[in-house]
N, C-alpha and C positions, 0 to 999 in steps of 0.2 A: 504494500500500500504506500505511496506515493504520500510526499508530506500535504500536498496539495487537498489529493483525498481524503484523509487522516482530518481537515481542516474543515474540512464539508461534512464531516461525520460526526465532528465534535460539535459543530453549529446547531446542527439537525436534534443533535439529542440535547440540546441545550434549548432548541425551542419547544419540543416535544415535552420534556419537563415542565416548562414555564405554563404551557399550553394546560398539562393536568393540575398546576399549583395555581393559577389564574382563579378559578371558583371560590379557594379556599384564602386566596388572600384578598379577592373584593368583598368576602362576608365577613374576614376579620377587620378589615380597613374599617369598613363602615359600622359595623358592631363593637368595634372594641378600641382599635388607633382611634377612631376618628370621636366619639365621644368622649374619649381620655383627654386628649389635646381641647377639645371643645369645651370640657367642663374646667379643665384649668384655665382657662380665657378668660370663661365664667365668673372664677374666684375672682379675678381682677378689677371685677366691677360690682358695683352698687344695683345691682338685677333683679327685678321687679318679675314677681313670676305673670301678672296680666297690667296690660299698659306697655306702651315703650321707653319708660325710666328706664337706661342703661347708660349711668357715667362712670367711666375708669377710674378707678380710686386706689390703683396699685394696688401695696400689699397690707392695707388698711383692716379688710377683712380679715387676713391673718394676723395683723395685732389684735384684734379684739377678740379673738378665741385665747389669746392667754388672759384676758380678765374674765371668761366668761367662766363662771364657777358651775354652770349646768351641762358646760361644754366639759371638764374636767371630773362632771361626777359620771357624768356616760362612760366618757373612758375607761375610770376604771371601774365601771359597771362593767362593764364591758370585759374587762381582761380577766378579773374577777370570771365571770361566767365561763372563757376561756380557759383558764385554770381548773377550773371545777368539773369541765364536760371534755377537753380535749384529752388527759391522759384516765378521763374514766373512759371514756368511748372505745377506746384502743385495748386496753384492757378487758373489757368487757367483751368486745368484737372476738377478741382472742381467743379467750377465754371459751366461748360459746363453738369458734371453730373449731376448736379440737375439741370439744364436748360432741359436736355434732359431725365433726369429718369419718368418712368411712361409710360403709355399704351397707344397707338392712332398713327398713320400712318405718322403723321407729325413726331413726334418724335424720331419712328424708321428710317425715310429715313434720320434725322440728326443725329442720332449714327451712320450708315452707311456714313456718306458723312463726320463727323469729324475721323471717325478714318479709312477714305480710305488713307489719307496720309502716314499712319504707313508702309503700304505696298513696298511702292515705293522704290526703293535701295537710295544710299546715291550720285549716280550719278545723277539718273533722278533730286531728290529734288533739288542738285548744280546746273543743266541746266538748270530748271526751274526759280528759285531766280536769276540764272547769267542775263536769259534773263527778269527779271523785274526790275533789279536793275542798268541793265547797262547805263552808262551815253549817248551810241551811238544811240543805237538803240533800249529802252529798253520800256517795257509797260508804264513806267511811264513818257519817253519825253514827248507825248503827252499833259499828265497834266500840267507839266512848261511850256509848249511852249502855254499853253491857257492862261495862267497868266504872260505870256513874262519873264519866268525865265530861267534865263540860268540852265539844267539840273547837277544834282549834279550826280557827280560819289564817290557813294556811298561805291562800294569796295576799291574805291583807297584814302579813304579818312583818314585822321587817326586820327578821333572823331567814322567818325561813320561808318566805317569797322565791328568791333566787334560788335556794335547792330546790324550790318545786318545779324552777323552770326548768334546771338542769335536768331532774328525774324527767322529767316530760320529755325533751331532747335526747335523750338518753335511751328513752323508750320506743323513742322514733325514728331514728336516726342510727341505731346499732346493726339494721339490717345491710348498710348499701358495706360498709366496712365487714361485717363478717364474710360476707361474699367473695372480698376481696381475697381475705385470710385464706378462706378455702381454696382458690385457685392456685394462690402458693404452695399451699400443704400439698397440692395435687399434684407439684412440679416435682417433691422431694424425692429422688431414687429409695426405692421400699428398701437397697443393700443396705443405706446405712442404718437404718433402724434394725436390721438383721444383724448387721458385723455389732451394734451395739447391746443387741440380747446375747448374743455369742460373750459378749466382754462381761455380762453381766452388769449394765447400765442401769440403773435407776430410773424412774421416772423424769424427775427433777434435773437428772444429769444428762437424760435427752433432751430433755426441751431446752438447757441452756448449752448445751456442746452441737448439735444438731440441727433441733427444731431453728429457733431464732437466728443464727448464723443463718440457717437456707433462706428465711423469709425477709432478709433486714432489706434487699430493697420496696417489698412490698410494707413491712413498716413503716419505712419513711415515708411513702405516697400517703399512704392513709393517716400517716401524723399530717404534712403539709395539707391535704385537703381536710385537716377536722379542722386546722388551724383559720384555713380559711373560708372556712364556709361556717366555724360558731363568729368568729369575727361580725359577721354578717348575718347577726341575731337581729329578727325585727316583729315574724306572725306572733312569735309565744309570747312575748313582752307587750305585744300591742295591744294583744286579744286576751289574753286573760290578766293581767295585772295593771295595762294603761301607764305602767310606770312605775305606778308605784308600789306601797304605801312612801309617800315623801321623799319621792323620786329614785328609793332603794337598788325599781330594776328598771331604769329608764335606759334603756343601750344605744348607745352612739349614731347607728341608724334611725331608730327611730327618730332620736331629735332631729339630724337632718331631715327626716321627712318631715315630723311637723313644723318643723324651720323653712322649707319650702314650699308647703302645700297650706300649710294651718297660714304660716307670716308671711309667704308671698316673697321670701328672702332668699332668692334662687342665686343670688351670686355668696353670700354669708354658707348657704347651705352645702355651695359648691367647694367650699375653701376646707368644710369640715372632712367635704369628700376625700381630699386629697388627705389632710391629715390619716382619715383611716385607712385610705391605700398605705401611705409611709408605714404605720402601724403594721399591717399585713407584708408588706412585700417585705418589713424587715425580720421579723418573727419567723417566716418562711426564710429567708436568705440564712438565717441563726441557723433551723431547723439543718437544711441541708449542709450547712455545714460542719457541723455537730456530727450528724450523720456520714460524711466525708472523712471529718476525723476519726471516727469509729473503724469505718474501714481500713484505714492506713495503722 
């Protein structure tokens, strides 16, 4: 092949690629570049969510989120919740994979009945937990009132608000990651769990010699995505607690929403945006890297 040719062949498959990646980078532009760049513009300005008030105020809006002390209690409303549901989830998910990984009828009808919750919208789950947590009417009166306890209202409480959302999250959310778990466990060569019965292995000494070594890149996926998707807590806080009691479980999204939809304060709401990107893209950059170190 002639260098000539060689030159025409590499062209060809260089537009033959661009040709198949074309689709997928006009629906990322316009889905995700192009609102990223646009909502930071946004921040810039004094943005009226109806009317055309739009004056550039620089980075005005980002001063006033450091006096705003509602802006500061989301936050770490916020991480708080992250903390509480991110290494429960993973745990949990795990936990349930290898309870449920393997062959036989029982097993299957409980991978289908732990990750039937995943399905369910972010309404149904709130209606569900509203009606067992409530202090009136709820599944769990019964219980106190067998044990003569006056029933606890749970959402309104402001200890254990937040765990309730977590358990709520926790309850709905442990399906899409145990899925995950299992597709790793299904990678594992069945030798080494064989050469480790042969050694006379322990339980406990598989799953930290073995087990988790095989699964650590699927670990880390499903830490980075729990990270970034409770970050991004907004139905369960909106719909069963509205916040509070006294803004206990107000989460960072949420105020941006009704920062922009309730106050019309679409460039202030824009600025908070970006702070929680900063937030997430650095948490995840920690994560993988954490998990980089790990491996080395």
């Amino acid at each position: 092949m002639t260098a000539v040719t060689h030159k025409i062949v590499r062209r060809r498959d260089a537009l033959a690629a661009f040709v198949f990646l074309a689709p997928f980078l006009v629906i990322y532009s316009t889905f995700l570049v192009y609102p990223f760049f646009k909502g930071l513009w946004i921040s810039l300005h004094d943005w009226e969510l109806a009317g055309d008030y739009r004056e550039f105020i620089g980075f005005l809006n980002y001063q006033d989120l450091w006096a705003d002390t509602i802006f500061w209690k989301a936050v770490g409303n916020t991480l708080k919740f992250v903390v509480m549901t991110v290494p429960a989830m993973t745990v949990l998910a795990l936990a349930l994979a290898l309870a449920v990984f393997g062959d036989g009828r029982l097993k299957g009808a409980l991978r289908s009945i732990f990750f039937m919750s995943s399905v369910f919208s972010v309404s149904v789950v709130t209606l569900i937990w509203s009606m067992v947590l409530s202090a009136d009417n709820g599944l769990l009166v019964p219980l106190f009132n067998l044990f003569g306890v006056k029933p606890i209202n749970f959402l309104g409480h402001p200890t254990l608000a937040m765990p309730s959302l977590a358990l709520t999250t926790l309850w709905w959310g442990v399906g899409l990651p145990m899925a995950l778990f299992l597709a790793a466990l299904s990678q594992i060569p069945s030798e080494l769990y064989e050469a480790a019965e042969l050694d006379h292995a322990g339980r406990f000494t598989t799953l930290i010699r073995i087990t988790l070594p095989s699964i650590r890149p699927t670990l880390l996926l499903v830490l980075v995505l729990q990270i970034v998707g409770q970050f991004q807590i907004f139905g369960q806080a909106h719909l069963m607690t509205q916040g509070g009691p006294a803004n206990k479980t107000k989460m960072l999204v949420q105020y941006i929403y009704e920062t922009s939809f309730r106050d019309w304060q679409v460039g202030y709401a824009s600025a908070m945006s970006v702070g929680l990107f900063i937030l997430m893209f650095g948490f995840t950059m920690l994560q993988l890297w954490l998990g980089r170190k790990g491996e080395e």
